[in-house]
C-alpha positions in Angstrom: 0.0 0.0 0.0 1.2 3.6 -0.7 1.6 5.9 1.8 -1.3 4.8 4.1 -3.4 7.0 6.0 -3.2 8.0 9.5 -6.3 6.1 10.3 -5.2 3.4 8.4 -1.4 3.2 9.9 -3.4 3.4 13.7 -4.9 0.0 12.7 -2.1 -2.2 10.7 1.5 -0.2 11.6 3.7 -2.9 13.3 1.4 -5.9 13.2 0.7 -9.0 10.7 -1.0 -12.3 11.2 0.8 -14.4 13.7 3.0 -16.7 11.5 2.4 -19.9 13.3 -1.4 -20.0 14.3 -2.6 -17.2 11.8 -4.5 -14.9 14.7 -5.1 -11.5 12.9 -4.6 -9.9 16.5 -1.5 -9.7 17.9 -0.5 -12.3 20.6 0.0 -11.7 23.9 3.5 -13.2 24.1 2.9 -14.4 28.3 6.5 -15.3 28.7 9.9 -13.7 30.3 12.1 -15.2 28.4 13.1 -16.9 24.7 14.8 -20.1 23.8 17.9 -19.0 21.6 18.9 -21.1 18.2 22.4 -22.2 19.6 25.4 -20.6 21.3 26.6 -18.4 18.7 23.0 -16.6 18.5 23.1 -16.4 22.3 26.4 -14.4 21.9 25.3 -12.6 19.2 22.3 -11.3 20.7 24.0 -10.4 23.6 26.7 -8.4 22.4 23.9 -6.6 20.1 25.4 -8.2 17.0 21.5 -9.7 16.1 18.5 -8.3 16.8 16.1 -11.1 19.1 14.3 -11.8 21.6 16.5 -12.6 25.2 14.4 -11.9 28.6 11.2 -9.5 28.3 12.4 -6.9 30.4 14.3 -5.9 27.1 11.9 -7.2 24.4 8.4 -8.7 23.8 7.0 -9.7 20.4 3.6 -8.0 21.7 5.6 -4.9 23.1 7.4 -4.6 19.3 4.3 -4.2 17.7 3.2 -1.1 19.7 6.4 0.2 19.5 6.8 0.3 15.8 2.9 1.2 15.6 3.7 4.3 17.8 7.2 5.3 16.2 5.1 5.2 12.7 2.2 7.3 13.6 4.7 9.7 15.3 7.1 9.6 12.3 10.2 8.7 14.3 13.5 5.9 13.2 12.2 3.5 16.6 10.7 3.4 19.8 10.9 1.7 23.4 7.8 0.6 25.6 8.1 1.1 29.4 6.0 0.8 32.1 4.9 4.2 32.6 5.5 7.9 31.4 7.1 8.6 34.3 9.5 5.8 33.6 10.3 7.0 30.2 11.1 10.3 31.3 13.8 8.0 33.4 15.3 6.1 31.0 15.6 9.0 28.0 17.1 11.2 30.8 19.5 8.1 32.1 20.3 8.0 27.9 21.0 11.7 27.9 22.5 13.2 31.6 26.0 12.4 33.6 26.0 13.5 37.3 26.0 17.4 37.6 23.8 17.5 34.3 21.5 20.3 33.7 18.5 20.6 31.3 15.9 23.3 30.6 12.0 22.4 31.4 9.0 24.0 30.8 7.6 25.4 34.0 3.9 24.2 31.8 4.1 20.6 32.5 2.3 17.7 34.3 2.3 17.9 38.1 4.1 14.7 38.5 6.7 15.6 35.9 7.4 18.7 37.8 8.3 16.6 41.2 10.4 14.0 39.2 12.8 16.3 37.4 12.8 19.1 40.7 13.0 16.2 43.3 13.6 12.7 42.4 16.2 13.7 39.3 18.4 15.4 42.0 19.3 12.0 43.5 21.0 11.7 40.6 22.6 14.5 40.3 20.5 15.9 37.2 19.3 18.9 37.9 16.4 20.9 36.1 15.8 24.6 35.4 12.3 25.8 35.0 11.7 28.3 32.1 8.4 30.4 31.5 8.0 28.7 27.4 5.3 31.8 27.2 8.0 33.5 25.1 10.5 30.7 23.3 13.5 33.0 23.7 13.1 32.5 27.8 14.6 28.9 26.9 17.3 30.6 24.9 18.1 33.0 28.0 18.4 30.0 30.7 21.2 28.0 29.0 23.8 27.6 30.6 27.0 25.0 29.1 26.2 22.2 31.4 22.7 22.0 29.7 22.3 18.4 27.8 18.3 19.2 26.3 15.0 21.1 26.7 12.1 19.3 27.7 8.3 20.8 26.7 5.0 19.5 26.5 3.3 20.0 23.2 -0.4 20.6 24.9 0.7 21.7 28.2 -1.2 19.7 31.1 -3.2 20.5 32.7 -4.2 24.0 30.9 -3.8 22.8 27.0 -1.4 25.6 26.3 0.3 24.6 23.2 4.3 25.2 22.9 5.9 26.5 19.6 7.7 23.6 19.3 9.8 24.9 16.1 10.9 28.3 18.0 12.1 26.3 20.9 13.8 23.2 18.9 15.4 25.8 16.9 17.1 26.8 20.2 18.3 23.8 21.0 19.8 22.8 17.8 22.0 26.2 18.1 23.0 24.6 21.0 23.9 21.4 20.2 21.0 19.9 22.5 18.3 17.6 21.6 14.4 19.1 22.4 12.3 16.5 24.2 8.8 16.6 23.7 5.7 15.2 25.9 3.0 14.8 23.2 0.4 12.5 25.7 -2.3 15.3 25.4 -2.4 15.8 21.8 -1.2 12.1 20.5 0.3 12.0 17.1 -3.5 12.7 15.9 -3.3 16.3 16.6 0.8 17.2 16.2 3.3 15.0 15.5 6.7 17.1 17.1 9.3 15.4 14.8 8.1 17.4 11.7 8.2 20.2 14.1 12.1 19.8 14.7 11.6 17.8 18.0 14.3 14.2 18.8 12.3 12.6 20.8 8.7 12.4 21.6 7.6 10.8 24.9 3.9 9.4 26.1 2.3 8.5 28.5 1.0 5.6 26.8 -1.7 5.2 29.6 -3.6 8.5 28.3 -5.0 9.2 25.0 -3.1 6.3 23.1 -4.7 3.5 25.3 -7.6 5.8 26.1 -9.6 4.0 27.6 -8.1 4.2 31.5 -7.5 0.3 31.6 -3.6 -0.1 31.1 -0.5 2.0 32.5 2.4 2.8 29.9 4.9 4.9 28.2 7.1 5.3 25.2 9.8 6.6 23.9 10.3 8.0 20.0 13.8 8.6 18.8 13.4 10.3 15.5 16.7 9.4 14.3 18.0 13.1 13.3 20.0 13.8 16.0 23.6 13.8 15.4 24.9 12.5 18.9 28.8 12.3 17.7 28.9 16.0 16.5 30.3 16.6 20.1 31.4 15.5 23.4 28.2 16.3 25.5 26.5 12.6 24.9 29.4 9.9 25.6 26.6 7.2 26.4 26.2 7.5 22.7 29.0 8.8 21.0 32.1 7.3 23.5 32.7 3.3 23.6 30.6 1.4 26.2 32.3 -0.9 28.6 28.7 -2.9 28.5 29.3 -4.0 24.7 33.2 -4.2 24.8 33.5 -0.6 23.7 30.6 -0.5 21.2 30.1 2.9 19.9 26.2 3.0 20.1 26.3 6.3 17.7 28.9 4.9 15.3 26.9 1.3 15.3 23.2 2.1 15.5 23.5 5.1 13.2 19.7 6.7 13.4 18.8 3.5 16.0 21.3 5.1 18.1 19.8 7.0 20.9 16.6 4.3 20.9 18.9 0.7 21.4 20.8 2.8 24.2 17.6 3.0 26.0 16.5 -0.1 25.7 19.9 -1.8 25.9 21.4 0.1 29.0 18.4 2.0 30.5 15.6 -0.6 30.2 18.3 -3.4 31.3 19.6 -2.2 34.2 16.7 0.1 35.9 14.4 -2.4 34.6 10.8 -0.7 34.0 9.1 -3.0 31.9 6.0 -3.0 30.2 4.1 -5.9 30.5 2.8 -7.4 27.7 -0.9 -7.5 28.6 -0.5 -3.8 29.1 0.9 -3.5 25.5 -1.7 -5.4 23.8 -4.2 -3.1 25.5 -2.8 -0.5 24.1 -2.5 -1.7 21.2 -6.0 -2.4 20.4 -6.9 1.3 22.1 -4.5 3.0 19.2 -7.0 1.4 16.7 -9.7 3.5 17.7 -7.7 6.8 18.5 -8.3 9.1 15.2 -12.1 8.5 16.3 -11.2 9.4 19.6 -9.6 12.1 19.2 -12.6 13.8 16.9 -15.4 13.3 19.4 -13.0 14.5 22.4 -12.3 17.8 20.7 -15.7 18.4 19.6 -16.5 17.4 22.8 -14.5 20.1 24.0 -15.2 22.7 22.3 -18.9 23.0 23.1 -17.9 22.3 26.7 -15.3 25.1 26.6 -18.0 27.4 24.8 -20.4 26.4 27.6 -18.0 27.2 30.5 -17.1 30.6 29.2 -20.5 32.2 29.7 -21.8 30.4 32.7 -22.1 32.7 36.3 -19.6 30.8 37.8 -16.6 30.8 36.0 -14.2 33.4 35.9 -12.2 32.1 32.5 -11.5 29.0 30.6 -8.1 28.1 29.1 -8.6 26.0 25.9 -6.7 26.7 22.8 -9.5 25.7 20.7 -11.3 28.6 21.3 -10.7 31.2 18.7 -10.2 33.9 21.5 -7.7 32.1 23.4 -4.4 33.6 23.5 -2.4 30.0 22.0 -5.7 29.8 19.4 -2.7 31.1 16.7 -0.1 28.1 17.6 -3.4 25.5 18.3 -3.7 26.7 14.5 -0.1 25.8 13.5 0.4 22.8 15.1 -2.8 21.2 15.9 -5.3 22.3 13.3 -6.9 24.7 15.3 -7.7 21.5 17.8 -7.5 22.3 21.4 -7.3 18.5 22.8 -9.6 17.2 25.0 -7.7 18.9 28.1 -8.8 22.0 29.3 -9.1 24.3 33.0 -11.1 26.8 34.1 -11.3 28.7 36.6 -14.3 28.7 39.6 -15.3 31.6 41.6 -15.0 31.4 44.9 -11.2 29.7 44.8 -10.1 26.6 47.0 -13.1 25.6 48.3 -15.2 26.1 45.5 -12.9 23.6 43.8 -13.3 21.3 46.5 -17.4 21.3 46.2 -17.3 21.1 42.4 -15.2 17.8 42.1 -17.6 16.4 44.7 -20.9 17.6 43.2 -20.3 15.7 39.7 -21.9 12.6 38.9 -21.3 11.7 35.3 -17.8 12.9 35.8 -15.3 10.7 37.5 -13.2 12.2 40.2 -9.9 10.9 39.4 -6.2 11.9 38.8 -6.0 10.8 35.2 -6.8 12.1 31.5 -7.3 10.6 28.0 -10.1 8.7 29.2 -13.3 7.9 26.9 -15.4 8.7 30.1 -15.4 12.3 31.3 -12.9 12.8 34.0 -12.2 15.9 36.8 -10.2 16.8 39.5 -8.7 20.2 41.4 -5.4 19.9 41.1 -4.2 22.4 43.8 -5.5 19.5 46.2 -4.2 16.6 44.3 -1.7 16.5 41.4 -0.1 19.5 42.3 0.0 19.7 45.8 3.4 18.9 46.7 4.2 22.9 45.3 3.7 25.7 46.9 0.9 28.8 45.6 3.6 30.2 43.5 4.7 26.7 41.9 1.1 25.8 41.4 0.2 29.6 39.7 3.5 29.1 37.2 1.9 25.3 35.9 -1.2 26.8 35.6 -2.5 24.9 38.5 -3.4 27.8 41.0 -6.3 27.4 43.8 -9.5 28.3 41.3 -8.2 26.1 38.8 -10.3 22.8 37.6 -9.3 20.5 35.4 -11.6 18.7 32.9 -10.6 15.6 30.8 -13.6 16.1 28.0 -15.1 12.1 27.5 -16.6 10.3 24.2 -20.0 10.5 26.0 -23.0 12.7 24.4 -22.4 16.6 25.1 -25.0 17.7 26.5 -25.2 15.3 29.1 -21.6 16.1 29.9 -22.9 19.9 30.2 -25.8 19.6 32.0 -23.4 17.6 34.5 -20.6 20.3 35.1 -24.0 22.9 35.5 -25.5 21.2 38.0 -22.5 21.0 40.2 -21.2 24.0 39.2 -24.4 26.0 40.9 -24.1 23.9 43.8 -19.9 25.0 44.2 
């Protein structure tokens, strides 16, 4: 087939009837480890000379096909499935950083992401620096020569404020540094970073990909255009590996580079690995997620439209409204689509917040998004309350602020929910 659609590509990228029973769906490969031909393929897969199966904390047959599915639809050289998006934020950083490592971070980011890179990172010595991505040239300004990338979210979480991914990777190349992005709120439906100058693309494979709240995952996407040899700041890539006898993982892998080294020393020795049910979950989510992702934003939209003239709310961050300050880059990047991710803001603060989560009854209180069912929560009181006022203002997350994950259900029902609790808040 010729150049297959993206709707097409969400459905067949990666997978084939099994060769020995003929199932159309892929397998669930149940099993840690893999009978090797003889010796000499042993070694050979060891020592990365063959590609194979070993143990399935490295590879799965059922894990491979979401891989390659994701790395097609996001148009990257590979990919690597892990157990969470927190623990591919983990292993691309463990790829990337040596003790006393900086990077720059968007201060618009997941709640949980924040705490990682600002507490848990430190422990190893990798230490982040939070930039205002408002204006791209704030990234440009924070540099400093121990920096080793720039980390953004294309839809910001929780508020949907999309990034100019260009104007920032174009920084980072100047630099010699590779730009990570966090696509899990707009999926490679809605923007697809590598053709906007991003390396790598990370998900949270649990979210809008799955989409159905059922299975926890991440992945990483190397898009194969970084050139890790061009200096001295990436040795786990470009410097021989005492792992692999001094294997240069640049030199060998070429494009593969930067997506074997995660797999081959991150996924080997800290050891998050997807399992394989997980996978096939996904997997069969993907399938539906171009339909998805068109009810969610419509979804959205007449939610957001909804929100903006009712009593109690004091405004509504959405970039798919055509008044919304990032409506311009939502137009660049997304197609106008705002995601099914949005806040607002409730009068009457704090407690207010507090009433409104509790009043719902076709939304589901819950810390999660990218969920075909309608989801909410206030996340001054849970995903962002390890920061302080200030911390929780500059991620968008202040004390008003209510988050709504917009569901596949029927509008109006989904309105006539957030009114009814909203007049009680």
């Amino acid at each position: 087939m010729t150049d297959p659609k993206f709707e097409t590509l969400a459905v067949h990228a990666g997978a084939a009837p099994d060769p020995t029973t003929g199932a159309r769906v892929t397998p669930i490969y149940q099993t840690a480890s893999y009978v090797f031909d003889d010796a000499d393929h042993a070694a050979e897969l060891f020592n990365l000379q063959a590609f194979g199966n070993i143990y399935s904390r490295l590879t799965n047959p059922t894990n491979a096909v979401l891989e390659e599915r994701v790395a097609t639809l996001e148009g990257g050289a590979t990919a690597l499935a892990v157990a969470s998006g927190h623990a591919a934020q983990m292993i691309a950083f463990h790829t990337l950083m040596e003790p006393g490592d900086e990077f720059l971070a968007s201060t618009r980011l997941y709640g949980g992401s924040i705490t990682q890179f600002s507490q848990s990172f430190k422990k190893f010595n990798w230490n982040a620096i939070f930039v205002d991505p408002a204006d791209p040239n704030n990234f440009k300004e924070a540099l400093t020569p121990k920096c080793k990338a720039i980390f953004i979210e294309s839809l910001a979480n929780p508020g949907g404020v999309v990034t100019d991914i260009a104007a920032i990777a174009e920084i980072a190349h100047e630099a010699g540094i590779p730009l990570i992005v966090d696509n899990t709120l707009a999926s490679p439906y809605l923007c697809r970073p590598i053709e906007w100058g991003a390396d790598i693309v990370l998900h949270s494979a649990t979210k809008f990909l799955g989409g159905h709240g059922n299975s926890v995952g991440g992945i990483i996407v190397d898009s194969g255009k970084f050139d890790w040899s061009a200096s001295d700041k990436f040795p786990t890539l470009s410097e021989p590996n005492p792992s692999y006898h001094g294997m240069k993982f640049h030199e060998t892998f070429g494009e593969l580079a930067f997506g074997i080294a995660c797999r081959a020393l991150g996924l080997r020795d800290l050891g998050p690995a997807l399992s394989p049910f997980n996978a096939f979950m996904i997997i069969t989510g993907i399938e539906t997620l171009a339909l998805r992702m068109k009810a969610h934003c419509e979804n959205a939209l007449k939610v957001a439209d909804f929100l903006q003239n009712h009593e109690k709310v004091s405004w509504v961050s959405y970039a798919g409204l055509k008044d919304d300050a990032y409506h311009s880059l939502a137009q660049k990047y997304t197609g106008g689509a705002g995601g099914a991710v949005m806040t607002f803001g409730i009068k009457g603060g704090y407690d207010a917040g507090i009433k409104m989560v509790e009043n719902v009854n076709l939304f589901s209180h819950l810390a999660n998004i990218g969920d075909t069912r309608s989801l909410i929560i206030h996340p001054a009181s849970t995903t962002h309350r390890q920061l302080n006022e200030e911390q929780q203002i500059a991620a968008g997350a202040g004390p008003d602020v209510i988050r709504l994950s917009i569901g596949i259900e029927n509008a109006d029902d989904i309105i006539a929910d957030l009114d009814q609790a909203l007049m009680q808040s």
